[in-house]
N, CA, C and O atoms as a GROMACS GRO file, in nm:
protein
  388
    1UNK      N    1   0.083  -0.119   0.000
    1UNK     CA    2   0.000   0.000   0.000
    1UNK      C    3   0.087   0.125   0.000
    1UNK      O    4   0.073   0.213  -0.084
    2UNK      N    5   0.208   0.130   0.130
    2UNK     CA    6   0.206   0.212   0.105
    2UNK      C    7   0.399   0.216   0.084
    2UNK      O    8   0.448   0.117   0.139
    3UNK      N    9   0.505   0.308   0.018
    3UNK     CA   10   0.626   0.289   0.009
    3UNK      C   11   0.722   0.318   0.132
    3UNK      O   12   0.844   0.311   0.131
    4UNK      N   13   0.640   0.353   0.241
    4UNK     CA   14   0.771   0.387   0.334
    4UNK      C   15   0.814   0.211   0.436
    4UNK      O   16   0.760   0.114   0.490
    5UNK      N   17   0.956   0.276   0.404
    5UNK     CA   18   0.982   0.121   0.436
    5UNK      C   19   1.005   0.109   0.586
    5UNK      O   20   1.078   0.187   0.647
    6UNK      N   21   0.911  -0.036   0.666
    6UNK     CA   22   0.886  -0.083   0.731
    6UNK      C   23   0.977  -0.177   0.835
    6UNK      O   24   0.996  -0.298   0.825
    7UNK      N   25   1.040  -0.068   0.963
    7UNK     CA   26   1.119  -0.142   1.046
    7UNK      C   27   1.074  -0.223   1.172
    7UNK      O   28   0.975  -0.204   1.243
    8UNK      N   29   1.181  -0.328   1.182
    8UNK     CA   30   1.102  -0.426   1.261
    8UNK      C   31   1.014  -0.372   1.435
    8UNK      O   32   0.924  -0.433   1.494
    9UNK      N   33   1.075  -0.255   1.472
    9UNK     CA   34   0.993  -0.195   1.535
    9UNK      C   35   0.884  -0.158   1.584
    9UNK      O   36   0.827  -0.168   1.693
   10UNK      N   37   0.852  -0.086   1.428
   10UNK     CA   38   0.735  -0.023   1.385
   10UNK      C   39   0.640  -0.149   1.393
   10UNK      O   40   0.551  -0.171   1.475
   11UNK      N   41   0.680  -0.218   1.294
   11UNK     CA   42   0.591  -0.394   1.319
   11UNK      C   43   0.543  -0.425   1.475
   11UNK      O   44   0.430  -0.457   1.511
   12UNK      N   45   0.629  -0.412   1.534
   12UNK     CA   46   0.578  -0.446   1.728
   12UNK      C   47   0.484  -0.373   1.778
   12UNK      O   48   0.386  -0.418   1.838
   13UNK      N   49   0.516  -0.222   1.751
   13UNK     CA   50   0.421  -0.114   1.772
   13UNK      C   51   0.287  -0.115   1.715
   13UNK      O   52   0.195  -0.073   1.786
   14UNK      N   53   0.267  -0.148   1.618
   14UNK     CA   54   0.148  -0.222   1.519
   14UNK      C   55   0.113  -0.320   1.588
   14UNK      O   56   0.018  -0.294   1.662
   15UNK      N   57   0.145  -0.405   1.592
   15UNK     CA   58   0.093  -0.515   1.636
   15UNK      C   59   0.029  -0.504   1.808
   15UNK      O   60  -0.054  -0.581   1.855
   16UNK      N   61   0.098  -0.378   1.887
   16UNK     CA   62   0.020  -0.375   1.991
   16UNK      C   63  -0.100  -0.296   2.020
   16UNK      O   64  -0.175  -0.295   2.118
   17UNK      N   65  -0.098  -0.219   1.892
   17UNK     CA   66  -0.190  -0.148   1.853
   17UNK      C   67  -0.331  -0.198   1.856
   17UNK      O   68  -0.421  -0.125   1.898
   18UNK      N   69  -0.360  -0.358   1.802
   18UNK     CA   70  -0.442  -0.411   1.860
   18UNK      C   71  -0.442  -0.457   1.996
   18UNK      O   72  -0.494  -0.564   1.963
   19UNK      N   73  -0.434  -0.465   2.076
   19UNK     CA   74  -0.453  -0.507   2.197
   19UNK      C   75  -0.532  -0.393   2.296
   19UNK      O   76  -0.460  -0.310   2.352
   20UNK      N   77  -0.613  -0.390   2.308
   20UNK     CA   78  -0.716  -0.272   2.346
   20UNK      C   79  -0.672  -0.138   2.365
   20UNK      O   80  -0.670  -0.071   2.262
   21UNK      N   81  -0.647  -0.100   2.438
   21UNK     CA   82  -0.619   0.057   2.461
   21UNK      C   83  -0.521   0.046   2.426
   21UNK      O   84  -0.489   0.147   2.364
   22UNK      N   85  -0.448  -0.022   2.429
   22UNK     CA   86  -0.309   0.065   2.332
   22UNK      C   87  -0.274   0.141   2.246
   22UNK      O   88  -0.186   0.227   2.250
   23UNK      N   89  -0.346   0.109   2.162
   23UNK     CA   90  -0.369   0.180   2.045
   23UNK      C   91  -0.403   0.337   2.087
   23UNK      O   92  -0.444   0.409   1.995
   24UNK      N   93  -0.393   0.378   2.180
   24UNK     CA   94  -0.428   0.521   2.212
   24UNK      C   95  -0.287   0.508   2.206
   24UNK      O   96  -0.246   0.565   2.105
   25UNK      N   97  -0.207   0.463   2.264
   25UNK     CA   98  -0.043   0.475   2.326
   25UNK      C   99   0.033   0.475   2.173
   25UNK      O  100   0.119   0.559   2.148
   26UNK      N  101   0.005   0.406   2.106
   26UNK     CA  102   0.057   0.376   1.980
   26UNK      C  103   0.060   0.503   1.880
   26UNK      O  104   0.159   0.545   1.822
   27UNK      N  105  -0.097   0.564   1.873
   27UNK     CA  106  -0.104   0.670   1.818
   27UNK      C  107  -0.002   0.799   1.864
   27UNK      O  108   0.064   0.874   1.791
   28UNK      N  109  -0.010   0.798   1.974
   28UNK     CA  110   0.059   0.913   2.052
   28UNK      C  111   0.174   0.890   2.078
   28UNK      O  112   0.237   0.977   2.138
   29UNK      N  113   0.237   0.768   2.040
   29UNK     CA  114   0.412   0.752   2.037
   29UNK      C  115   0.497   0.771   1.905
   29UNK      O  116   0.611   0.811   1.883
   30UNK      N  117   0.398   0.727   1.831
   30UNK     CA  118   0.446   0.675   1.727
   30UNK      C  119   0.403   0.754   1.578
   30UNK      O  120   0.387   0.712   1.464
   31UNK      N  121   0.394   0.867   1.631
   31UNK     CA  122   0.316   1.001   1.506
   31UNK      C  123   0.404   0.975   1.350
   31UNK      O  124   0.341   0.989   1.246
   32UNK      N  125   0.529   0.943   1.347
   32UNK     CA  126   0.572   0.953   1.262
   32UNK      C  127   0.592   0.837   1.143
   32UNK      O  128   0.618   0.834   1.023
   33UNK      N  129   0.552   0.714   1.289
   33UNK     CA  130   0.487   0.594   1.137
   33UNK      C  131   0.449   0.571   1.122
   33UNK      O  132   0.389   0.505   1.206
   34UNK      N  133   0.382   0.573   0.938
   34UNK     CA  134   0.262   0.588   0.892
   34UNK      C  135   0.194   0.422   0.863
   34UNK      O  136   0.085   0.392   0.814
   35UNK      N  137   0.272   0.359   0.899
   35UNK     CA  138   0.246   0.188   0.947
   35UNK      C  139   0.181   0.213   1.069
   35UNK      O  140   0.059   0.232   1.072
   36UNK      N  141   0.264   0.216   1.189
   36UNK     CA  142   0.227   0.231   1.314
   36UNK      C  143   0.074   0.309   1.321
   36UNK      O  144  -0.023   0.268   1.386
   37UNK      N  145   0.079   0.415   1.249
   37UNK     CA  146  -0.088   0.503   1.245
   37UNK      C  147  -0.192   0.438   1.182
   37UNK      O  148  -0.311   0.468   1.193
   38UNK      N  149  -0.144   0.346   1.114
   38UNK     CA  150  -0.241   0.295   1.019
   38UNK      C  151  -0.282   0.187   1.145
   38UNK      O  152  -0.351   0.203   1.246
   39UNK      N  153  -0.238   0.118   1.112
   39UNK     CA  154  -0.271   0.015   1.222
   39UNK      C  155  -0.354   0.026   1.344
   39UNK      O  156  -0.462  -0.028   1.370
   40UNK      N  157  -0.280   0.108   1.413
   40UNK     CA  158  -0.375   0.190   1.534
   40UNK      C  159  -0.440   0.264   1.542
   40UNK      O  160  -0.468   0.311   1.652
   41UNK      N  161  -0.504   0.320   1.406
   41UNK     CA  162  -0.628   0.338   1.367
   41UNK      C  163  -0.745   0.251   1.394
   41UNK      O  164  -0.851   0.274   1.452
   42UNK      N  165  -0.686   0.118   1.320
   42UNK     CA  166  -0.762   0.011   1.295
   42UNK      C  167  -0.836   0.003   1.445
   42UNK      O  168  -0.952   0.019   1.481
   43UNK      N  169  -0.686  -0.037   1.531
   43UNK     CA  170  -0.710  -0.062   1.638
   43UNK      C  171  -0.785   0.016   1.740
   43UNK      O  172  -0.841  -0.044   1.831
   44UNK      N  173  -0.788   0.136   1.731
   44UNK     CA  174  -0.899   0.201   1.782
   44UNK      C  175  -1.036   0.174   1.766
   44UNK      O  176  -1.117   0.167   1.859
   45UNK      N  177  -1.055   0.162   1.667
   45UNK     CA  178  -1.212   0.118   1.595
   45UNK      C  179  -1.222   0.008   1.678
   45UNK      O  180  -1.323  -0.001   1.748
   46UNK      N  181  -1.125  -0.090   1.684
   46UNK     CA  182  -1.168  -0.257   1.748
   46UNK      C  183  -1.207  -0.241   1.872
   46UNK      O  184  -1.298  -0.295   1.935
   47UNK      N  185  -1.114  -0.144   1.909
   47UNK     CA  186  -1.120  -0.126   2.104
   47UNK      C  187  -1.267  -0.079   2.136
   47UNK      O  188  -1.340  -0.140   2.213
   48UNK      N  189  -1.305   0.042   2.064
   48UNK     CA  190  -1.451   0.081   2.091
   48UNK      C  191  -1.515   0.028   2.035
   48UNK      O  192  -1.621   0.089   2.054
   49UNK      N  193  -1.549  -0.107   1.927
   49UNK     CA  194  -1.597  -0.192   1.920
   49UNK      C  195  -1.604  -0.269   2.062
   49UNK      O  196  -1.707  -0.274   2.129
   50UNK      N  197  -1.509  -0.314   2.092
   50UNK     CA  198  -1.516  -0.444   2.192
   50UNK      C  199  -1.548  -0.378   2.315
   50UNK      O  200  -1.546  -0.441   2.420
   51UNK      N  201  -1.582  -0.228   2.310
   51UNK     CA  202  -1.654  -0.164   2.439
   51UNK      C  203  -1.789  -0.255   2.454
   51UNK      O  204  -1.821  -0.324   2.552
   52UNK      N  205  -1.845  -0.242   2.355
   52UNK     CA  206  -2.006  -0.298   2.372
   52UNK      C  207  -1.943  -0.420   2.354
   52UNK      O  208  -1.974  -0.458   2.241
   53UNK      N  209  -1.880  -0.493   2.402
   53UNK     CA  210  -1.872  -0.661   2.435
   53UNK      C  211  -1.961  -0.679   2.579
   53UNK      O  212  -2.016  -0.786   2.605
   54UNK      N  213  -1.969  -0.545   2.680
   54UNK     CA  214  -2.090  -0.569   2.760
   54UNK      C  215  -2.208  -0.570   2.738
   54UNK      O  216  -2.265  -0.596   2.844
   55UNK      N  217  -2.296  -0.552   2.641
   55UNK     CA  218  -2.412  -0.573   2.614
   55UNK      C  219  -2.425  -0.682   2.569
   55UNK      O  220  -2.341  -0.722   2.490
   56UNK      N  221  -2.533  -0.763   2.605
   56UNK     CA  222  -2.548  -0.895   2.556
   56UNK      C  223  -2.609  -0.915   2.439
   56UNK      O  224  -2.685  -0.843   2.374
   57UNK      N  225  -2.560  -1.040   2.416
   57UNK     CA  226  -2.586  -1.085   2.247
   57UNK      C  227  -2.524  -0.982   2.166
   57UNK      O  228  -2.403  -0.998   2.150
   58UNK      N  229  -2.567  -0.896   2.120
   58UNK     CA  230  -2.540  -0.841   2.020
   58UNK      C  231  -2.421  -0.738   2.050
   58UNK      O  232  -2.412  -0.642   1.974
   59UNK      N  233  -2.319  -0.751   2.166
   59UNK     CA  234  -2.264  -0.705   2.188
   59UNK      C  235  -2.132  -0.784   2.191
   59UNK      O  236  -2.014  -0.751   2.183
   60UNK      N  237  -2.202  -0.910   2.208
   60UNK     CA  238  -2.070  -1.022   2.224
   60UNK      C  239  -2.068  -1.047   2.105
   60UNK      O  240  -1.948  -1.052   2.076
   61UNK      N  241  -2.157  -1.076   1.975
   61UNK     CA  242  -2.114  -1.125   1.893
   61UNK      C  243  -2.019  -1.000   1.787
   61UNK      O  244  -1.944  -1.034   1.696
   62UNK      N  245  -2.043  -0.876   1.823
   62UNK     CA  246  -1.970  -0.797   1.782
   62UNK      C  247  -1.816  -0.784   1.788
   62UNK      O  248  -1.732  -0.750   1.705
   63UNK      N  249  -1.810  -0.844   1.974
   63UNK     CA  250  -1.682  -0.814   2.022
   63UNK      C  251  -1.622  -0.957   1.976
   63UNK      O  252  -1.510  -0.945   1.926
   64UNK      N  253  -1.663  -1.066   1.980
   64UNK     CA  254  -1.624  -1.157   1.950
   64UNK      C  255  -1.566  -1.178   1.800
   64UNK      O  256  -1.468  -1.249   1.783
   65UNK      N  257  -1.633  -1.110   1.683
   65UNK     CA  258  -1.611  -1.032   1.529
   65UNK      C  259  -1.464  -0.954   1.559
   65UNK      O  260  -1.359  -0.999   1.514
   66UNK      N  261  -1.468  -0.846   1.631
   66UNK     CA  262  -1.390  -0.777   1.686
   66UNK      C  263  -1.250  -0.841   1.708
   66UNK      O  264  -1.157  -0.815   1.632
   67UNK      N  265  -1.237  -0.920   1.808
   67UNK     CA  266  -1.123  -0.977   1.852
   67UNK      C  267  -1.050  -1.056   1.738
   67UNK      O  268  -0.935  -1.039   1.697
   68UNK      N  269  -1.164  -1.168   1.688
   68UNK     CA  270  -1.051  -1.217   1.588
   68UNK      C  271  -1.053  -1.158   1.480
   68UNK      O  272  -1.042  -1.242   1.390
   69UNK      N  273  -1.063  -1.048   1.437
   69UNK     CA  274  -1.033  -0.950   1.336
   69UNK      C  275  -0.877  -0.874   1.389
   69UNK      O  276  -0.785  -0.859   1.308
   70UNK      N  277  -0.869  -0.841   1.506
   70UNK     CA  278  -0.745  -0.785   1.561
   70UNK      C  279  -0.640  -0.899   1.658
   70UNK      O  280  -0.578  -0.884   1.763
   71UNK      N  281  -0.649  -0.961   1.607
   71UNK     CA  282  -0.594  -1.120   1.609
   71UNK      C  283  -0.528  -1.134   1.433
   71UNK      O  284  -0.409  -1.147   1.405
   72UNK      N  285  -0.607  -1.130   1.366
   72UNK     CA  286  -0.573  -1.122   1.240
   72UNK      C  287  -0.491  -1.030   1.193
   72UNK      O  288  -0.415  -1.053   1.100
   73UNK      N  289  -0.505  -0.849   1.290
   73UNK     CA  290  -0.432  -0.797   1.287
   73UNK      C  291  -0.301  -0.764   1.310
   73UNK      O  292  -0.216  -0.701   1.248
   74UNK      N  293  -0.308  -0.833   1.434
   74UNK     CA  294  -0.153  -0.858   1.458
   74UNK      C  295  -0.060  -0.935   1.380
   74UNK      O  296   0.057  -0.911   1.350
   75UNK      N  297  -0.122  -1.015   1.358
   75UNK     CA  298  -0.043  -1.117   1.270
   75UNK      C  299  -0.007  -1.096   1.097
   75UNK      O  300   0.070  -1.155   1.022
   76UNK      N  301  -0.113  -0.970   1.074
   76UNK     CA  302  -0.094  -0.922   0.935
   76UNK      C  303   0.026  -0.791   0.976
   76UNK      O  304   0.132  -0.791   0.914
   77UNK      N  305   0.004  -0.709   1.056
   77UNK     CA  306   0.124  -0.649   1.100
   77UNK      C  307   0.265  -0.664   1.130
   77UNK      O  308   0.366  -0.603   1.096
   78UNK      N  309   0.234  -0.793   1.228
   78UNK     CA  310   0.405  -0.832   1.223
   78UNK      C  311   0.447  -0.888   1.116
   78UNK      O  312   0.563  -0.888   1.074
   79UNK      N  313   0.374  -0.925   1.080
   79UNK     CA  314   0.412  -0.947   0.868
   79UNK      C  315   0.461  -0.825   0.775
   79UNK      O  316   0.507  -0.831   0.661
   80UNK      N  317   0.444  -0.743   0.833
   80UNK     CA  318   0.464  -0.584   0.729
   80UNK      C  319   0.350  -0.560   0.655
   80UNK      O  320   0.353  -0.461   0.582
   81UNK      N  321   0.228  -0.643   0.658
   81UNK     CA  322   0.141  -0.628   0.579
   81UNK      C  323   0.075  -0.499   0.605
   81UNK      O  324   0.048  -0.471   0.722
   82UNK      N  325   0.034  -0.380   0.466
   82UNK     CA  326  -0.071  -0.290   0.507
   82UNK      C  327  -0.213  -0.345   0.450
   82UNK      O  328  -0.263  -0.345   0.337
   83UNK      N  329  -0.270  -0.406   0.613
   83UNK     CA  330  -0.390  -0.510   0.616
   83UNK      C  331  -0.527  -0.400   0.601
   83UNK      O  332  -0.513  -0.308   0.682
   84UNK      N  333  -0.586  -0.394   0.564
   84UNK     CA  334  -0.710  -0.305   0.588
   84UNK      C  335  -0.857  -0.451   0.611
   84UNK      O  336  -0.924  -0.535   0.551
   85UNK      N  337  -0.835  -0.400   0.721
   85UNK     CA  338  -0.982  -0.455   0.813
   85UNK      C  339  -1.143  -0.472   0.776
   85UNK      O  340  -1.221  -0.379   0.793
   86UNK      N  341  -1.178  -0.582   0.732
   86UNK     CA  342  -1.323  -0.537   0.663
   86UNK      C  343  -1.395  -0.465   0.718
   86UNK      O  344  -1.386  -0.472   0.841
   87UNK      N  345  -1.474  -0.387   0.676
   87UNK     CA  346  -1.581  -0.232   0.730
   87UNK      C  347  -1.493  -0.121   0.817
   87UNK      O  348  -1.506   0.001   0.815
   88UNK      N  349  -1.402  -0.195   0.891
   88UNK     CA  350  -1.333  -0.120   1.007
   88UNK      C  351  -1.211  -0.019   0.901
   88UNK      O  352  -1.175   0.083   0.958
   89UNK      N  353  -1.167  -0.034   0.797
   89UNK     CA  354  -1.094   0.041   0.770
   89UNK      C  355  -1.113   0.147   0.720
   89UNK      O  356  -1.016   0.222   0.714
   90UNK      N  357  -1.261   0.197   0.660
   90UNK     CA  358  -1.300   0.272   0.621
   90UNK      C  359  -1.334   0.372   0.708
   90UNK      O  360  -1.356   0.487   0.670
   91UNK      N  361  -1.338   0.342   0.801
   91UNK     CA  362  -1.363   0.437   0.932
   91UNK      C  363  -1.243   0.497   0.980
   91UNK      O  364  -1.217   0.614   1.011
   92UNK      N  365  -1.178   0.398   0.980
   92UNK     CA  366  -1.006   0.422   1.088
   92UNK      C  367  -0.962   0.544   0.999
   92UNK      O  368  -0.947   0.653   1.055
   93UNK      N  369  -0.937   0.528   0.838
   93UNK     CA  370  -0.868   0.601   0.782
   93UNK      C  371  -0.995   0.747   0.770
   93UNK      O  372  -0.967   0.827   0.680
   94UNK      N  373  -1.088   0.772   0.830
   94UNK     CA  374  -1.138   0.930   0.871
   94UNK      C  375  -1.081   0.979   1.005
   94UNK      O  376  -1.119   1.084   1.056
   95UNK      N  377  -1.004   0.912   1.051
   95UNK     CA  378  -0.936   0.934   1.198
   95UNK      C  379  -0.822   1.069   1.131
   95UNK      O  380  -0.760   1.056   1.026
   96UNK      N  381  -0.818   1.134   1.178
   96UNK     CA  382  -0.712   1.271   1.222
   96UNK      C  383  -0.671   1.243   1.332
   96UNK      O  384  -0.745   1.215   1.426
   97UNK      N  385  -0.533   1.244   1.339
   97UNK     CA  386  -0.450   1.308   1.491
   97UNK      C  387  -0.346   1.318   1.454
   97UNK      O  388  -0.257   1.359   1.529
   0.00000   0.00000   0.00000
């Protein structure tokens, strides 16, 4: 996707990007890679997704969607992959910060 080239770092930082709130930490450490932002974009979307994992039914099956989507993410990240998330990426990338 995109040409800036991708250090093994940046990959870790991505990849924790999914793991719930992090991805706030990720955004705000890591301004300058545009891997790292991408990603924890994503990962934002998942996290306030998997907020409503407390509502039932339709909250679990969301969060449950949720998780192994950012499960998938990690693993497309520490790959170098620029993964875009079904429905979720279209959102992430209206994110500013």
């Amino acid at each position: 996707m995109e040409n800036e080239k991708v250090t093994q770092q940046d990959k870790y930082w991505a990849a924790a990007s999914y793991i719930w709130v992090l991805s706030i930490l990720v955004l705000a450490a890591k301004k300058n890679s545009k891997f790292a932002q991408f990603h924890a974009k994503q990962g934002l979307i998942f996290f306030v997704v998997e907020i409503f994992m407390w509502f039932p039914v339709i909250g679990w099956i969301l969060g449950v969607i949720a998780i192994v989507l950012a499960i998938v993410g990690i693993i497309k990240s520490l790959n170098g992959e620029w993964w875009e998330a079904p429905l979720i990426n279209k959102w992430a990338q209206k994110i500013n910060l």
